[in-house]
C-alpha positions as a Markdown table, in Angstrom:
| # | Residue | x | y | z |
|---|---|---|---|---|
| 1 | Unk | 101.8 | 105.7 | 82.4 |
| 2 | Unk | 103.3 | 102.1 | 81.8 |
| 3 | Unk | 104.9 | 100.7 | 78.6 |
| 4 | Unk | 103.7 | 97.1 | 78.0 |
| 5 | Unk | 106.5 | 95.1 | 76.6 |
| 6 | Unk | 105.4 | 91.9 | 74.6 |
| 7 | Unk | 106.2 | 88.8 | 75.5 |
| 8 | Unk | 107.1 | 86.6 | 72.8 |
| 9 | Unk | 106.7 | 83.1 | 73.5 |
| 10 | Unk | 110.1 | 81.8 | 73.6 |
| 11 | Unk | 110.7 | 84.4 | 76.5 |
| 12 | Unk | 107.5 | 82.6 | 78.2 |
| 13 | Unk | 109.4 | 79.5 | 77.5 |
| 14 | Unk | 112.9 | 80.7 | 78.9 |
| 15 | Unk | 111.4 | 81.8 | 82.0 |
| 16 | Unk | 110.0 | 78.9 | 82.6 |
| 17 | Unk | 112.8 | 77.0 | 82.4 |
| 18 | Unk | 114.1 | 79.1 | 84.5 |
| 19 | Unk | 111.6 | 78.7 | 87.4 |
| 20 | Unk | 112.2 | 74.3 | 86.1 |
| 21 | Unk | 115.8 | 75.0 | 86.7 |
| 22 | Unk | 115.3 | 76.8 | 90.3 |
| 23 | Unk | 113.0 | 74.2 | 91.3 |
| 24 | Unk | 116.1 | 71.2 | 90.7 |
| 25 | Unk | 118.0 | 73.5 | 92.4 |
| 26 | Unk | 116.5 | 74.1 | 95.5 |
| 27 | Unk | 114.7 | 70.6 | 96.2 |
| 28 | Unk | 117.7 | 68.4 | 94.6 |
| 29 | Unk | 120.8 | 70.3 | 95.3 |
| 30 | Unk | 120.5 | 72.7 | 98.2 |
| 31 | Unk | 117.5 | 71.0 | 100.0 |
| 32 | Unk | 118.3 | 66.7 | 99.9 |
| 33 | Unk | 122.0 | 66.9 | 97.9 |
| 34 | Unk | 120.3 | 63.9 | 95.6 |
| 35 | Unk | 122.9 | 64.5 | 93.0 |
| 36 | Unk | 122.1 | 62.1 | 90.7 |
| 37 | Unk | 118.5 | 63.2 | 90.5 |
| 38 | Unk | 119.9 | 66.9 | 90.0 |
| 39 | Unk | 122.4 | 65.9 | 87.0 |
| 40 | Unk | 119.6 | 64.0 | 85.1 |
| 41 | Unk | 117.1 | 67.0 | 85.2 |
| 42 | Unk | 119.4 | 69.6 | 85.2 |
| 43 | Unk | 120.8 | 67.4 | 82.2 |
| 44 | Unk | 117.6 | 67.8 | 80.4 |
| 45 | Unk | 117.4 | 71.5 | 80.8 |
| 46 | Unk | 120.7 | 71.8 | 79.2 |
| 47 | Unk | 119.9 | 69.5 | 76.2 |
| 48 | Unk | 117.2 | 72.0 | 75.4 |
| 49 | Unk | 119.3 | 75.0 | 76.0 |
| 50 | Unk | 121.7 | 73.6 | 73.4 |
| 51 | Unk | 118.9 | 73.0 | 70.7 |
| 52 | Unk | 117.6 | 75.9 | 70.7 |
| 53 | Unk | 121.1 | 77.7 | 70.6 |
| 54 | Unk | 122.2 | 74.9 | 67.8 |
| 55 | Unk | 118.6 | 75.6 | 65.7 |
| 56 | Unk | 118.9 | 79.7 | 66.3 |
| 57 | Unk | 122.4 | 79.3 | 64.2 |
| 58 | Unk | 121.9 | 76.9 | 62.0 |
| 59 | Unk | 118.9 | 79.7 | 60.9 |
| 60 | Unk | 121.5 | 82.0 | 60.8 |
| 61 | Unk | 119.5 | 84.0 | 64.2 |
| 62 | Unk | 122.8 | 84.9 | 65.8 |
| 63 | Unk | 122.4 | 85.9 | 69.0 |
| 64 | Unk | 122.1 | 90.0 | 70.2 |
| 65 | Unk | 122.6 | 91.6 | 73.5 |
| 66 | Unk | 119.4 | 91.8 | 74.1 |
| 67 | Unk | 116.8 | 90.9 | 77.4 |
| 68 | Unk | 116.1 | 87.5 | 75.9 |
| 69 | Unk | 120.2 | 86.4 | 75.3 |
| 70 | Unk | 121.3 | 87.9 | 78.2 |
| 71 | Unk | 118.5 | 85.9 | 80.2 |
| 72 | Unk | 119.3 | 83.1 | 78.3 |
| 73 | Unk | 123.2 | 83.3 | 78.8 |
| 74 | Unk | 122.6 | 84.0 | 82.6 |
| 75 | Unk | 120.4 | 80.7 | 82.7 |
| 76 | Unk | 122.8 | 78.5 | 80.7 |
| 77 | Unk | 126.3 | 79.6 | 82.9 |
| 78 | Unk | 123.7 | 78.2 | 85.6 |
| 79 | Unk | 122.9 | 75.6 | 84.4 |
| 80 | Unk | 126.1 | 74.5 | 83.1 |
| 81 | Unk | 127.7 | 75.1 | 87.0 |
| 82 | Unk | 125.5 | 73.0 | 89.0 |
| 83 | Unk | 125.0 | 69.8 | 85.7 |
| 84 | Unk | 129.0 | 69.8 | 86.8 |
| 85 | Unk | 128.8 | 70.5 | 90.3 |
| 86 | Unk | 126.2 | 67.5 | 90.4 |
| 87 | Unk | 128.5 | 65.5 | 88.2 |
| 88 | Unk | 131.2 | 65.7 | 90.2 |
| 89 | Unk | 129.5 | 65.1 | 93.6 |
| 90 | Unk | 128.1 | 62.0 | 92.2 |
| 91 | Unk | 131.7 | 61.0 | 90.8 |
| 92 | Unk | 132.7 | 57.9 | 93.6 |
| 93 | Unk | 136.0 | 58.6 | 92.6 |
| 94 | Unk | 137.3 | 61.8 | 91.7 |
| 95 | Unk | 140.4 | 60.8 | 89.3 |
| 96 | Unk | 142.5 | 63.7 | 87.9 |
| 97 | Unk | 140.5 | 63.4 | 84.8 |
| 98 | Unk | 137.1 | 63.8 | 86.3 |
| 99 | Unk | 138.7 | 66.9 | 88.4 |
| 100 | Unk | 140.2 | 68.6 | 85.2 |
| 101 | Unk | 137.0 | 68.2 | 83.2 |
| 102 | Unk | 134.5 | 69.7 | 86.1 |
| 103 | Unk | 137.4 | 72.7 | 86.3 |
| 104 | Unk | 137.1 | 73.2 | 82.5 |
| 105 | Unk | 133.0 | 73.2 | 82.9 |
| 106 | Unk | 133.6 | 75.2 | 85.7 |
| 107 | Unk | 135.7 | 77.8 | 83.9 |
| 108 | Unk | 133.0 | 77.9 | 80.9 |
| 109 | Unk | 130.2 | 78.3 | 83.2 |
| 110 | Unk | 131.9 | 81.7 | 84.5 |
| 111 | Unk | 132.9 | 82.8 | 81.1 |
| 112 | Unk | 128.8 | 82.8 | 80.4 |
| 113 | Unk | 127.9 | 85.1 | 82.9 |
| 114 | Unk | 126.9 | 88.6 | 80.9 |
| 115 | Unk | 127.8 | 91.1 | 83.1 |
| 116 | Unk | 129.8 | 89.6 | 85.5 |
| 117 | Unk | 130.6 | 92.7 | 87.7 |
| 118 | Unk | 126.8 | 93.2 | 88.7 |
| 119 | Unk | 126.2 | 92.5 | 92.2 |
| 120 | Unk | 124.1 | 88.9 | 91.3 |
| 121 | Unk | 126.3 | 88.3 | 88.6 |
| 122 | Unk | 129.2 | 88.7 | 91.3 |
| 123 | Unk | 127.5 | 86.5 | 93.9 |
| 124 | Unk | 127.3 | 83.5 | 91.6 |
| 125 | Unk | 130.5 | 84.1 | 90.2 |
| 126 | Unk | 131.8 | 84.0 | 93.5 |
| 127 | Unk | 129.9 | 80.9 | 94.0 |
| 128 | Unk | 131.6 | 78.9 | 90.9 |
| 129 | Unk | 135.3 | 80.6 | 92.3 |
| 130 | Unk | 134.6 | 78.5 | 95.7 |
| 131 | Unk | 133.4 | 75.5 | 94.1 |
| 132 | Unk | 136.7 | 76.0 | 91.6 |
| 133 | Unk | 139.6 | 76.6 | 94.5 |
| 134 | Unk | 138.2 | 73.7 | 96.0 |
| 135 | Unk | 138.6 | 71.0 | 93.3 |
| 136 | Unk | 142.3 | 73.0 | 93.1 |
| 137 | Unk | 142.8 | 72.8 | 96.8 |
| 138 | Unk | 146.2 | 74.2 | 97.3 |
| 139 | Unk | 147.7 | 74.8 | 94.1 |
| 140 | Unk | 145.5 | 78.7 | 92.9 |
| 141 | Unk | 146.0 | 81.4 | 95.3 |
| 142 | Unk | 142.6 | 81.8 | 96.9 |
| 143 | Unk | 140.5 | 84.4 | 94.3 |
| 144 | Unk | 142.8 | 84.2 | 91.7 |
| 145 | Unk | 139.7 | 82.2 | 89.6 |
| 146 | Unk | 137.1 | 85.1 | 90.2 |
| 147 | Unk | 139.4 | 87.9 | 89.9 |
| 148 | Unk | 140.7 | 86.7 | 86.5 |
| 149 | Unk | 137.1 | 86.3 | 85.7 |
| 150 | Unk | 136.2 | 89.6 | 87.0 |
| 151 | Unk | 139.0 | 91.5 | 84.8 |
| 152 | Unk | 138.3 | 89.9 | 82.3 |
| 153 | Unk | 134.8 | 90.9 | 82.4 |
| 154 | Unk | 133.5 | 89.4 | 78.9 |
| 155 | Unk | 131.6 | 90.9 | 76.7 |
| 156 | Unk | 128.2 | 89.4 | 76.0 |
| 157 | Unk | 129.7 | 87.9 | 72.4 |
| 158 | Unk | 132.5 | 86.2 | 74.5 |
| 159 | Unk | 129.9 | 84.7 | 76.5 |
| 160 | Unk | 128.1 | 83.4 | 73.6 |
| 161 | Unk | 131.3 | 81.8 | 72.3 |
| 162 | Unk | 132.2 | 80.4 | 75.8 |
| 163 | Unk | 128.7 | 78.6 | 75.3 |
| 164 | Unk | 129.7 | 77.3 | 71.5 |
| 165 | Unk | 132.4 | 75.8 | 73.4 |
| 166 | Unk | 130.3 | 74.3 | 75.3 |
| 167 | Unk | 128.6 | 72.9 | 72.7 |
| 168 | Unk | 131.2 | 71.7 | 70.5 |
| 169 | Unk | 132.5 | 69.6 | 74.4 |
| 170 | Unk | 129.3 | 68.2 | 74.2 |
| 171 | Unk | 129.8 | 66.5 | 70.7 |
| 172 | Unk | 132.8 | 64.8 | 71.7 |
């Protein structure tokens, strides 16, 4: 015996935006590294991400741990990573300015991630930690990002205020 569980329609929506998301990925980023193609469509997605979070609060929906959050948190730390990644790969010159800003991004990005000590979770954390080190070179012992991530472990309502911070960076 099964137990159907009902899609509502904003889950149909999230998971497509997902598979949207995946797609950029994987033909822009990993497949022909056309960055500036990858930023503007990854840029979309995250403009939508944002109005739904910004019209779920405004209606006073404040978002649960539940399957539908944590999807959507695990999607927007995503999303967030690889909109900076592309930003700063497109960036002719990477000033200290442009470096600092992609770190903070960087550092929201990981501070989305609901349960950041599960084995996917982990991989992609990892993944933002290399990316991180690399724009610090020298100066972070190598790990030190994903480890203080790691310990940290947030809880999903830090996550969700990691993203209001993203947010409110985006209204500056």
């Amino acid at each position: 015996m099964t137990t159907k569980v009902p899609m509502t329609n904003e889950a149909v929506k999230l998971i497509r935006l997902k598979e949207k998301m995946d797609e950029i990925i994987f033909n822009d980023i990993d497949t022909s590294q056309n960055w500036e193609r990858a930023y503007l469509s990854l840029g979309e997605l995250l403009e939508r991400f944002v109005d739904y979070y910004n019209t779920a609060v405004a209606n006073d929906e404040s978002p649960k741990e539940n399957t539908f959050w944590m999807m959507f948190l695990d999607i927007s730390s995503k999303l967030i990573f690889f909109h900076s990644l592309s930003y700063y790969k497109m960036q002719t010159e990477k000033s200290v300015k442009v470096i600092e800003e992609v770190k903070e991004l960087f550092t929201i990005a990981a501070n989305c991630i609901p349960n950041v000590q599960k084995i996917v979770n982990a991989q992609f954390l990892n993944e933002i930690a290399s990316s991180y080190e690399e724009l610090e070179l020298l100066n972070v012992k190598e790990g030190s990002f994903e480890r203080t991530i790691l310990i940290q472990n947030n809880k999903p309502q830090t996550c969700f205020e990691n993203f209001s911070k993203f947010v409110q960076l985006l209204k500056k």
